[in-house]
PLY file of the C-alpha trace (Angstrom):
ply
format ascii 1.0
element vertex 86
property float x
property float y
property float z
element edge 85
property int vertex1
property int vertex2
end_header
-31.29 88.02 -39.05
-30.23 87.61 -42.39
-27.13 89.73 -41.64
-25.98 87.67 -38.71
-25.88 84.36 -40.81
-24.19 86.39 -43.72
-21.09 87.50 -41.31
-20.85 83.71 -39.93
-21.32 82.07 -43.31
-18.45 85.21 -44.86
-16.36 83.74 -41.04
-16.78 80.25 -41.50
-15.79 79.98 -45.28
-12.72 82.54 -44.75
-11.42 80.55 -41.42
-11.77 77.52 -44.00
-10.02 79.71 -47.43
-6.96 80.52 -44.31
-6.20 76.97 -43.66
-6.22 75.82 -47.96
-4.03 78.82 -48.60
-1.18 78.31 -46.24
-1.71 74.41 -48.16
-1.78 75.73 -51.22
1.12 78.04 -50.88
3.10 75.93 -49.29
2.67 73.55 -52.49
3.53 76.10 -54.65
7.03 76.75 -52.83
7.96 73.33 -53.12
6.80 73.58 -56.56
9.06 76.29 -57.18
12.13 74.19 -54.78
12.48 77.19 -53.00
13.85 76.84 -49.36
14.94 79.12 -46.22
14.11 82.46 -46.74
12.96 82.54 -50.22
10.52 80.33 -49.35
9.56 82.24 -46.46
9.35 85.37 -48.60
7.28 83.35 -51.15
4.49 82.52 -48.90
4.13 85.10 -46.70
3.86 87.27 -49.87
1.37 84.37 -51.07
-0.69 84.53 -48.34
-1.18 88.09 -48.08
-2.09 87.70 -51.93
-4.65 85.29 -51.14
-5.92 86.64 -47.87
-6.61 90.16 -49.62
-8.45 88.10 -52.88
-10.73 86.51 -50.28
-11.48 89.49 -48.93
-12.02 91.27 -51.90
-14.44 88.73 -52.57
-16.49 89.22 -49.56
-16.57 92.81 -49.96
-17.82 92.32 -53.56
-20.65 90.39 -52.32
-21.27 92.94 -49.01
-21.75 95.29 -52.32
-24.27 93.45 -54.48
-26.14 92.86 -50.61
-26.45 97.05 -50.53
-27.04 97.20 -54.35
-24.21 99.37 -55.15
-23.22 99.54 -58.93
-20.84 101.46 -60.46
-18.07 104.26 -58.67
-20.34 103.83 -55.47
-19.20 99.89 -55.75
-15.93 100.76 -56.50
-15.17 103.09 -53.48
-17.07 101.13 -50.99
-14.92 97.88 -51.95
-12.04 99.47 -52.05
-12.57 100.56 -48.51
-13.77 97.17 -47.46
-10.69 95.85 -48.74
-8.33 97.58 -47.12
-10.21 97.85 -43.53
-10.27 94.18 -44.21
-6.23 94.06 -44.77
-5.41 95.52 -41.80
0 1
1 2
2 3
3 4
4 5
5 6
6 7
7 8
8 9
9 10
10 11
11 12
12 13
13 14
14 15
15 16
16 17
17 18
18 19
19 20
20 21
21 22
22 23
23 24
24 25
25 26
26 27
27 28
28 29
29 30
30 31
31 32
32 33
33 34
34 35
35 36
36 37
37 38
38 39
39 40
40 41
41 42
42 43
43 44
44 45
45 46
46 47
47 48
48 49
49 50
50 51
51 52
52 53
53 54
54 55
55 56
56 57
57 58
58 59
59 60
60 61
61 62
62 63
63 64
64 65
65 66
66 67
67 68
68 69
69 70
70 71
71 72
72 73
73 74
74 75
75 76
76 77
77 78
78 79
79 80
80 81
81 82
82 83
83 84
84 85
């Protein structure tokens, strides 16, 4: 049970973390007065950025969940990452 309201809480809070970093990045182009495809560039590159942060994050806490420490934490996170940017 406890695994099924981890993945929706993880879901919820990352469908939630998609819609403030398009905002956020967006921001940050105008910030930077960058238009056409600069700006493009910019947040596409920002959002990839943030997308693979949040789901380093989840994979960090999928870790502590199993108890891994160490190189074992490491490799399993790294994994988790990238199935996750795909």
């Amino acid at each position: 049970m406890k695994k099924i309201n981890f993945a929706a809480v993880v879901l919820f809070l990352f469908s939630q973390t998609t819609f403030a970093v398009d905002a956020a990045c967006e921001a940050k182009a105008a910030e930077k007065k960058l238009a056409g495809a600069a700006k493009n560039s910019f947040i596409k590159k920002c959002d990839k950025d943030a997308k693979i942060s949040a789901a380093k994050a989840s994979c960090d806490a999928k870790a502590a969940e199993k108890s891994l420490k160490g190189a074992a934490k490491n490799s399993f996170t790294k994994k988790c990452v990238t199935d996750a940017s795909k």
